[in-house]
C-alpha positions in Angstrom: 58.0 -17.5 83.2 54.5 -17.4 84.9 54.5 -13.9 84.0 54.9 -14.1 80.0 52.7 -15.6 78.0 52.8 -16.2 74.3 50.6 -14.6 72.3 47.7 -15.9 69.8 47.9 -14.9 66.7 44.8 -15.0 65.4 44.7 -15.0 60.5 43.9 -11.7 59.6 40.1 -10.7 58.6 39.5 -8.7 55.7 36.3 -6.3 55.5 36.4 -5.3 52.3 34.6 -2.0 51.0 33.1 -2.0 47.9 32.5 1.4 45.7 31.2 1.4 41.9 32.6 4.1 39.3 30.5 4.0 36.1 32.9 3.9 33.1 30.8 4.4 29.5 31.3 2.0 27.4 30.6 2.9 23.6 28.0 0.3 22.4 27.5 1.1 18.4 24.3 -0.2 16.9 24.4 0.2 13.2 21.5 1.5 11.5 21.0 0.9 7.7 18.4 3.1 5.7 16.9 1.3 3.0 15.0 3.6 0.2 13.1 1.8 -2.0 11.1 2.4 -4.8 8.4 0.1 -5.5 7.1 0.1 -9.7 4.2 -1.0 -9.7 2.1 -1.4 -12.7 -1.3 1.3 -13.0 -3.3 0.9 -16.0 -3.8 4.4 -18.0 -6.9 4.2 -19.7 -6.9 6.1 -23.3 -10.1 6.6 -25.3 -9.8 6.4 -29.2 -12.6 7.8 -30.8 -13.9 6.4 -34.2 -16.6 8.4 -36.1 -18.5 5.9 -38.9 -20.9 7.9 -41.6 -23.1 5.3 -42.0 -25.9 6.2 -44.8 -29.3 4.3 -44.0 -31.7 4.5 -47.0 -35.3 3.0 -46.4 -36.8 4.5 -49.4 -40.4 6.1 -48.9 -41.8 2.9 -47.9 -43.6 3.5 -44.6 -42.8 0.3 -42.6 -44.0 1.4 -39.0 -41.8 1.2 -35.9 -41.6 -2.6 -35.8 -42.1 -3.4 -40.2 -45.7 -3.5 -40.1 -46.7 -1.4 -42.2 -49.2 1.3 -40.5 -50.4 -1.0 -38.5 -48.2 -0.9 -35.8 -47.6 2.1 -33.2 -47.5 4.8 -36.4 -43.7 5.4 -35.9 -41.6 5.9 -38.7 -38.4 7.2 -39.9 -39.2 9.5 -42.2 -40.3 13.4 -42.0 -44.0 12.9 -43.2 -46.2 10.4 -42.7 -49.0 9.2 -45.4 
């Protein structure tokens, strides 16, 4: 038997090949709308008018612009002065 010789078997080795396939996932974000309407309170301005007849009656004494009489500056309410 010098002529045959058993044979080493050696464990296998793997070389493994790796490919990538993209798959799509479907990734669902939810999005909520929100409408809102905000009150908020704007004051509104209204104007009442009021009309007074008010009847001033001095008489035809001529009191000057500050009740002295002539002596002071010569103003007066009335349409003629003395």
């Amino acid at each position: 038997m010098h002529g045959c010789v058993k044979p080493i078997c050696c464990p296998p080795q793997f070389c493994v090949r790796d490919f990538c396939t993209p798959r799509a996932v479907p990734v669902i974000h939810p999005v909520v709308t929100i409408n809102r309407q905000n009150i908020i309170d704007v004051p509104q301005h209204f104007v009442q008018p009021i009309t007074r007849n008010v009847v001033v009656d001095r008489g035809f004494v001529n009191t000057g612009a500050f009740g002295f009489g002539n002596e002071g500056f010569g103003l007066s309410n009335r349409l003629f002065v003395r």
